[in-house]
C-alpha positions in Angstrom: 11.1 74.3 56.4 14.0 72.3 57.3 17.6 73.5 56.0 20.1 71.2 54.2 23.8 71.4 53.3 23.1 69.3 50.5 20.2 68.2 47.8 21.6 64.8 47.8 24.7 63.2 49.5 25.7 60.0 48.0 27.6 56.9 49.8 30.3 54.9 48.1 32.2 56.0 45.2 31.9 52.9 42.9 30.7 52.6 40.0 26.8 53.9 40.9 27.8 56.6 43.5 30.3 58.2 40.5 27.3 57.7 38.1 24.9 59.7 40.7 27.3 62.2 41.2 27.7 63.0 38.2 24.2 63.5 36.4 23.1 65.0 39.6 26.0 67.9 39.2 24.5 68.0 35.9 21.3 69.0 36.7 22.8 71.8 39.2 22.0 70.0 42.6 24.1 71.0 45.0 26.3 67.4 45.8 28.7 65.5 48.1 29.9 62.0 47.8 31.8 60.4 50.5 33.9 57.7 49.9 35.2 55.1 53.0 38.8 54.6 51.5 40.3 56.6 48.8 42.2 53.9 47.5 38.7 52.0 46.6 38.1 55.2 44.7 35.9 53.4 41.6 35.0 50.2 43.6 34.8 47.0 42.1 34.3 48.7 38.6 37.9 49.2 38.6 39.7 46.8 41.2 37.5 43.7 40.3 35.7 43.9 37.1 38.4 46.2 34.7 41.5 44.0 36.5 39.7 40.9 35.8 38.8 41.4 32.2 42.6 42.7 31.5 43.5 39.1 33.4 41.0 37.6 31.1 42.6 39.5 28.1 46.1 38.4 28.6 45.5 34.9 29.0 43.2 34.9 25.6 46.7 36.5 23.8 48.5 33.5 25.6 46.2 30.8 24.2 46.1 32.5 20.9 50.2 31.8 20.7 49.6 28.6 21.5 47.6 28.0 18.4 49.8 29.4 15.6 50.1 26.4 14.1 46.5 26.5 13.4 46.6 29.8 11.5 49.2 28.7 9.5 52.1 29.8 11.6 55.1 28.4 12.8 55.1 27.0 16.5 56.0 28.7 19.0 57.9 27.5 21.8 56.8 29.7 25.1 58.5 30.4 27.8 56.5 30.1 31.6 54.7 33.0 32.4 55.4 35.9 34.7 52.7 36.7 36.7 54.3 40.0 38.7 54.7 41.3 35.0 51.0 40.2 34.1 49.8 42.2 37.3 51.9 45.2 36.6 49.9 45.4 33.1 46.8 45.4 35.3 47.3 47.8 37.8 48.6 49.9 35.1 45.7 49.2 33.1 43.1 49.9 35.9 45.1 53.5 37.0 45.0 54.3 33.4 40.8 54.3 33.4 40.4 55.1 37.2 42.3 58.6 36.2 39.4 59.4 34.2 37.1 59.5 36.5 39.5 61.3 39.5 37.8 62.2 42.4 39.6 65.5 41.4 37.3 65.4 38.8 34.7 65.9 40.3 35.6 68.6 42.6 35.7 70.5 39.1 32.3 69.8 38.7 30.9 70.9 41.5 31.0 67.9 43.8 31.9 67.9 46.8 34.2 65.1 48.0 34.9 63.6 51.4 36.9 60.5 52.6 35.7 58.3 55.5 33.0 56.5 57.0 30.0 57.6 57.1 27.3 56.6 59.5 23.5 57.8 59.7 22.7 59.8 63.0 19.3 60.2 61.7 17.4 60.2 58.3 19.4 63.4 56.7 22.5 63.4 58.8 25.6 61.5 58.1 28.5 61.7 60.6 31.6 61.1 58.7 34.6 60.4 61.5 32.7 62.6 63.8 32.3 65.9 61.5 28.5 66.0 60.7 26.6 66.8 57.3 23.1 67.1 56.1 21.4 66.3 53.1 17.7 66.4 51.8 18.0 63.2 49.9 20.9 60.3 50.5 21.6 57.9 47.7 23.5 54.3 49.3 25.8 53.2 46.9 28.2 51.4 49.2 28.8 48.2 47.1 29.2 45.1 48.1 32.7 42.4 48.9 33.1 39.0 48.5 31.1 36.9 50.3 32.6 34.5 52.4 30.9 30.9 53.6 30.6 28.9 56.6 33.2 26.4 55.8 34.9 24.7 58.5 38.5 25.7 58.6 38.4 28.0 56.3 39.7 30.6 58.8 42.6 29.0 59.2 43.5 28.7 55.8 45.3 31.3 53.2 42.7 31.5 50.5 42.5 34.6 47.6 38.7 36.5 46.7 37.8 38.1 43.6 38.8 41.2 45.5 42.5 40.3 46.3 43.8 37.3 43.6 45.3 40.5 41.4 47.9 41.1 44.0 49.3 37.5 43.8 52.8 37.7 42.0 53.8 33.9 41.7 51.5 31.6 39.3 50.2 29.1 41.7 50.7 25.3 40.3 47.2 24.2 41.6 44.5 26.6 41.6 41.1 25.4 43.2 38.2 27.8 42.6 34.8 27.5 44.9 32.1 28.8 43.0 30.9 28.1 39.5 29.8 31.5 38.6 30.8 34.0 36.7 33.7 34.9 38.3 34.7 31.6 39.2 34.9 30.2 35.6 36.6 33.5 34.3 39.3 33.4 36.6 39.7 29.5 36.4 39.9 29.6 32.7 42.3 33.0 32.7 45.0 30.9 35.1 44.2 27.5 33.3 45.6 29.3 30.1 48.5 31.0 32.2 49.7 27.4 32.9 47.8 26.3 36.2 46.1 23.7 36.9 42.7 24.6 38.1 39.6 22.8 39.9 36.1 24.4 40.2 34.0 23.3 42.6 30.4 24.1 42.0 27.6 22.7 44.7 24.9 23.3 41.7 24.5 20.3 39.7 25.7 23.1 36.7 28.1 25.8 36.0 26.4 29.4 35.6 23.4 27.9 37.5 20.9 30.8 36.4 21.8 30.2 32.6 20.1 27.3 30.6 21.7 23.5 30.7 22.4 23.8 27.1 24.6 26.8 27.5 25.6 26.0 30.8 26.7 22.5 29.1 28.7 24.4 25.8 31.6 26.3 28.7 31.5 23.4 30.7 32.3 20.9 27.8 35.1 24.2 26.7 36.5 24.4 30.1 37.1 20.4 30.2 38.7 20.4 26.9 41.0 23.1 28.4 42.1 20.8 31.3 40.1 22.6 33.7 38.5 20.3 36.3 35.0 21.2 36.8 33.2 19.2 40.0 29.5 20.2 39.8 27.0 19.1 41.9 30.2 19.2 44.9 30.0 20.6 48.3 33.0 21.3 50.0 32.8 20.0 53.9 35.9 21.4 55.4 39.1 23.2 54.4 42.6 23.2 55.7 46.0 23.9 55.2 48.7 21.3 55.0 52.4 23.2 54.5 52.3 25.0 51.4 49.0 22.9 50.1 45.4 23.2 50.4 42.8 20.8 50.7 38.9 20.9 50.2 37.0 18.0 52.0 33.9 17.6 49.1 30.8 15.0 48.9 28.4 15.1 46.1 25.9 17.7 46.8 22.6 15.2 46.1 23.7 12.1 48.3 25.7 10.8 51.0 28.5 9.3 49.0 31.7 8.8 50.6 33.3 12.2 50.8 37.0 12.5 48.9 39.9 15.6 48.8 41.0 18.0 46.4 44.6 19.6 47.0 45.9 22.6 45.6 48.6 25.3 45.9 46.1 28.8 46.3 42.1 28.4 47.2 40.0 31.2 45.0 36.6 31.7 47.2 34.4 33.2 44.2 30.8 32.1 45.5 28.9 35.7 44.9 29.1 38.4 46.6 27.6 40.0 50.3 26.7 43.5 51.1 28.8 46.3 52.8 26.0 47.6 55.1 27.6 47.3 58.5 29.3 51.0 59.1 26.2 52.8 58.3 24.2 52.3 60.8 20.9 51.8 58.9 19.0 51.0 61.6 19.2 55.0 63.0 17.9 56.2 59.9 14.5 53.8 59.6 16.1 51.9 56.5 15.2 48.4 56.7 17.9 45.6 55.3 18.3 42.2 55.2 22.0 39.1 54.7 21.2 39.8 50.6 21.2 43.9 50.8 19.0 46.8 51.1 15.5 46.7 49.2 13.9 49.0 47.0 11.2 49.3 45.3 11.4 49.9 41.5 12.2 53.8 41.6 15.2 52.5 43.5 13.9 54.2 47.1 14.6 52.3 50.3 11.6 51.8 52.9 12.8 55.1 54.5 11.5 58.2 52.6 14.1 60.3 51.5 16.9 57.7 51.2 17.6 55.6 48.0 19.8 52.5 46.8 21.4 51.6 43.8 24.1 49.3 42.8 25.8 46.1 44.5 24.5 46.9 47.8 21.1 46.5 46.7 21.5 42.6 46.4 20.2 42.9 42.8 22.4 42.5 39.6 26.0 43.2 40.3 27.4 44.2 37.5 28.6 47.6 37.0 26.4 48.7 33.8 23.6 48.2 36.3 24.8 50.4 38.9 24.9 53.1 36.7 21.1 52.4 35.0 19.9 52.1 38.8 21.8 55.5 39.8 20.2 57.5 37.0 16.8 55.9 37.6 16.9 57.2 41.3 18.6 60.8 40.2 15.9 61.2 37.7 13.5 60.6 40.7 15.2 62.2 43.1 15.8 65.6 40.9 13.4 65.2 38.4 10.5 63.8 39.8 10.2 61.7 37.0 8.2 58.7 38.8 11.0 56.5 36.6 11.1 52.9 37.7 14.1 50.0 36.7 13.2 47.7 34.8 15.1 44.8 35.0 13.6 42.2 32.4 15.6 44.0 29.6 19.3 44.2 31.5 21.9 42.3 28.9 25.3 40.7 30.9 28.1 39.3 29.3 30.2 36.0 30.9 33.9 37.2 29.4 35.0 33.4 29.1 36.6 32.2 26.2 33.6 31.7 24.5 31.9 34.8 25.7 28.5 34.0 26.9 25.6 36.9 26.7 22.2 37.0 27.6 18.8 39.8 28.0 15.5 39.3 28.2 14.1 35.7 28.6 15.9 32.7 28.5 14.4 29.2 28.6 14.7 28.6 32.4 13.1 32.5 33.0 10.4 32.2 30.5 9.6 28.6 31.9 9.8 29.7 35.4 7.1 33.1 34.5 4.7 30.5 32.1 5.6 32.5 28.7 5.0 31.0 25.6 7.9 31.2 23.3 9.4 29.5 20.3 12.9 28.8 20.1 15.5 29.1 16.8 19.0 28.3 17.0 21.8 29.2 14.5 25.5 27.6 14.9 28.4 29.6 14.4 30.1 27.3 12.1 27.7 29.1 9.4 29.5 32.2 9.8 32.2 33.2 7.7 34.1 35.5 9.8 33.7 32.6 12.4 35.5 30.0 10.3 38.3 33.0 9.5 39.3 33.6 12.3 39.5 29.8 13.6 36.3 30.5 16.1 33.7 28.2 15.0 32.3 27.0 18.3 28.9 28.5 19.7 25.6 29.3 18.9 22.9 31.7 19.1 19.5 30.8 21.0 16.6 33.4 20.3 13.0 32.9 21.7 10.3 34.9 19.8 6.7 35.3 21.2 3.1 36.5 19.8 3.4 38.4 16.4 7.2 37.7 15.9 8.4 39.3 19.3 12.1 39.3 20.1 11.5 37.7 24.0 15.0 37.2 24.4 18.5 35.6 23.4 21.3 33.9 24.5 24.9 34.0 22.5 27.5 31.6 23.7 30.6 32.2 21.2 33.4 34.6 19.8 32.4 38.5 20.8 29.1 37.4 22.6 29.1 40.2 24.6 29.5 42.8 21.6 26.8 40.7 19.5 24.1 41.0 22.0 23.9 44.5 21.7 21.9 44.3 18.2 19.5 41.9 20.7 19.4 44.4 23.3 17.8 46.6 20.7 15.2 44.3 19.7 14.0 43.6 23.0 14.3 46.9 24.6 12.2 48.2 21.1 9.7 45.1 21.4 10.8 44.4 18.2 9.3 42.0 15.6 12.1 39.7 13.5 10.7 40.9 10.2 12.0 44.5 11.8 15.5 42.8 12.0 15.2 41.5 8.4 15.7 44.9 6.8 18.8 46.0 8.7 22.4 45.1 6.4 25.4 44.4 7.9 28.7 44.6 7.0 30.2 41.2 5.4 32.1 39.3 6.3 31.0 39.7 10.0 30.8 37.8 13.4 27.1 39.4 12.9 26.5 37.3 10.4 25.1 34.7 13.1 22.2 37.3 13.8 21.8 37.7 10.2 21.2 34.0 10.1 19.0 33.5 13.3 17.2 36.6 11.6 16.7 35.0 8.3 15.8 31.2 9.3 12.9 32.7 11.8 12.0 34.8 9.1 11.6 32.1 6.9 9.9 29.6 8.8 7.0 31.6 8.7 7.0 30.6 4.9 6.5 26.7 6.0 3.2 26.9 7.9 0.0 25.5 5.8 -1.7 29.0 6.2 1.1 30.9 4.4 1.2 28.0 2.1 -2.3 28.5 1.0 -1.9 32.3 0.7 1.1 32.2 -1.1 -0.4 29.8 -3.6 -3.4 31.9 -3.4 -1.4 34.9 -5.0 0.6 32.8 -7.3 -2.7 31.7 -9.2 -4.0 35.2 -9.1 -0.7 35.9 -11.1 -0.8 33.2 -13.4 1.0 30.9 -11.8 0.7 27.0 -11.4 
């Protein structure tokens, strides 16, 4: 029987690999994680998603004293803003939460930890800069980079990714943004609000192209209002770099209309992201992969038996509270022989624009798209109390209920969206039936009182339908009523 160094070795220290390495330590295995570049310790977890949501934070604060008058306040008159300072705040920010989770950290715990690239010599043997180590299981958890396109002259021109716009130091003037997706309307809003002014271009005729029109529609419409420039349905033909300018060469995407140019100051590239598979050698160890990622079947193992994927890499959902579900899925498998598979129908993800926007289970486009029969309630924010305190009255709150008062899904576009949708993520997860949600009490007054609202209206309109009617008159004549 063959002999191992290690139960499981694990790729890539982002946010899956540290969330495999740690509940595999936990369960006694004996561990090593190897890391390319110890200043990527974290991955994206820390350098992209924690530095762009304490970008997205600052700029909120900024807006807000822009607004005082609205509360009541006195205006403020503000001075331009220092984006070297704003940065500093960030990395600070981002060292602060990468210190919990050291690498020395897990030494304590039993890990072993290596630096460099690592590269399969066969289907248990990684070769890390030339020193060799075995393992009986591998986990790839490499992550992924921004992906770049096949622009013409876009080579030659100076343009930022989600991956490197927190070291810029100057507030650019013009900002254009390619790519209408979640990180390109975060960041475009986040600088709008720092004083730039900011173009997206989106080839989709619709921001967020995965969410429904409706929603889609509600940022878009914020965004404008904003001064943000949002060109939808535009595909970019050609950049290039004139002085200290940029220009994008765009047509609309759905005809051959005269093509026109957009000039900026700094080009954000923020069209999704691409796989880092190319050091490891997949090929050697039988693990097939394709442009998008690695595939794996639901207990997150690769076509090769004995190696697993979770996170980015895997071309799935990248967001880091994915990672982590996907590396304790394939630990529990790995480990526990639990025969545990993702499921992916229930994952909730949060869009930290100013309104937030958050979604799980089925929206209309997905439930459309798999044939399921839903009904849909709406409730509008204005209704809410808290919302009309605190000057955010904006949004709304889509839920789609199925067979016997299901909770299928729900979408929140508005203030906290992304803490709201919890409560949701409940429901569905639990199969839960809105009458459940009826007997829950929540504190007043409350952004949750939108949820207490959706709640109550689909609650009630079971009270409408002739058959209740009749039973309800039913019992009122058995009780001597009229």
């Amino acid at each position: 029987m063959p002999v191992y160094n290690y139960d499981v070795g694990i790729i890539g220290a982002g946010a899956a690999g540290i969330a495999a390495a740690k509940d595999a330590a936990r369960i006694g295995a004996r561990t090593i994680l190897i890391e390319k570049d110890e200043k990527r310790w974290g991955g994206n977890f820390h350098s992209g998603c924690i530095s762009s949501k304490t970008l997205i934070h600052s700029a909120k604060v900024w807006s807000l004293a822009r607004r005082t008058e609205e509360f009541g306040l006195p205006k403020l008159e503000l001075p331009a803003v220092c984006l070297g300072s704003l940065m500093a705040r960030l990395r600070s920010v981002v060292d602060a939460i990468r210190e919990k989770e050291s690498h020395e950290r897990f030494s304590n715990l039993g890990v072993t930890v290596r630096f460099g690239k690592a590269r399969f010599t066969d289907r248990h043997v990684v070769s890390i800069e030339g020193w060799q180590v075995s393992a009986e299981t591998w986990i790839i958890a490499t992550g992924s980079r921004p992906a770049v396109p096949a622009l013409e002259g876009l080579e030659q021109v100076p343009y930022w990714t989600t991956d490197t716009i927190f070291s810029m130091e100057r507030l650019p003037g013009r900002l254009l943004v390619l790519g209408g997706g979640q990180a390109g309307v975060e960041i475009a809003q986040a600088f709008r609000r720092l004083g730039s002014d900011v173009t997206i271009v989106e080839s989709e005729q619709q921001l967020l192209y995965s969410e429904d029109e409706d929603i889609a529609g509600f940022l878009e419409e914020r965004l404008e209002a904003e001064g943000i420039h949002v060109c939808t349905g535009t595909t970019p033909l050609k950049a290039e770099a004139t002085g200290s300018s940029v220009r994008l060469l765009v047509k609309r995407t759905a005809d051959d209309a005269k093509s026109w140019t957009i000039e900026g100051d700094a080009l954000l590239v923020a069209i999704g992201r691409a796989p880092n598979t190319e050091d490891l050698d997949l090929r050697t160890a039988g693990v097939p992969f394709f442009p998008r990622g690695i595939p794996a079947y639901s207990n997150m193992r690769t076509g090769a038996r004995g190696i697993y994927v979770c996170g980015d890499v895997n071309g799935m959902f990248p967001y880091a509270n994915v990672a982590e579900y996907e590396a304790r899925v394939a630990v529990a498998n790995i480990l526990l022989k639990m025969s545990t598979n993702a499921d992916y129908s229930k994952i909730p993800w949060c869009i930290y624009t100013d309104p937030e926007i958050a979604s799980v289970g089925f929206n209309e486009k997905r439930a459309k798209a798999g044939d399921v029969e839903y009904r849909l309630y709406t409730a509008a924010y204005r209704d809410v109390d808290r919302a009309l305190v605190e000057g955010t009255p904006e949004g709304r709150i889509k839920i789609l209920v199925g067979a016997k008062g299901r909770v299928l899904g729900c979408q929140i576009a508005g203030n906290r969206a992304g803490e709201l949708i919890h409560e949701w993520v409940a429901a569905v997860n639990g199969r839960m039936k809105i009458s459940d949600m009826t007997k829950w009490v929540r504190t007043y007054p409350a952004l949750a009182g939108i949820t207490k609202n959706a709640v109550d209206l689909i609650d009630s309109s079971r009270f409408t339908e002739e058959r209740t009617q009749k039973f309800l008159r039913f019992l009122l004549r058995l009780r001597g009523g009229k």
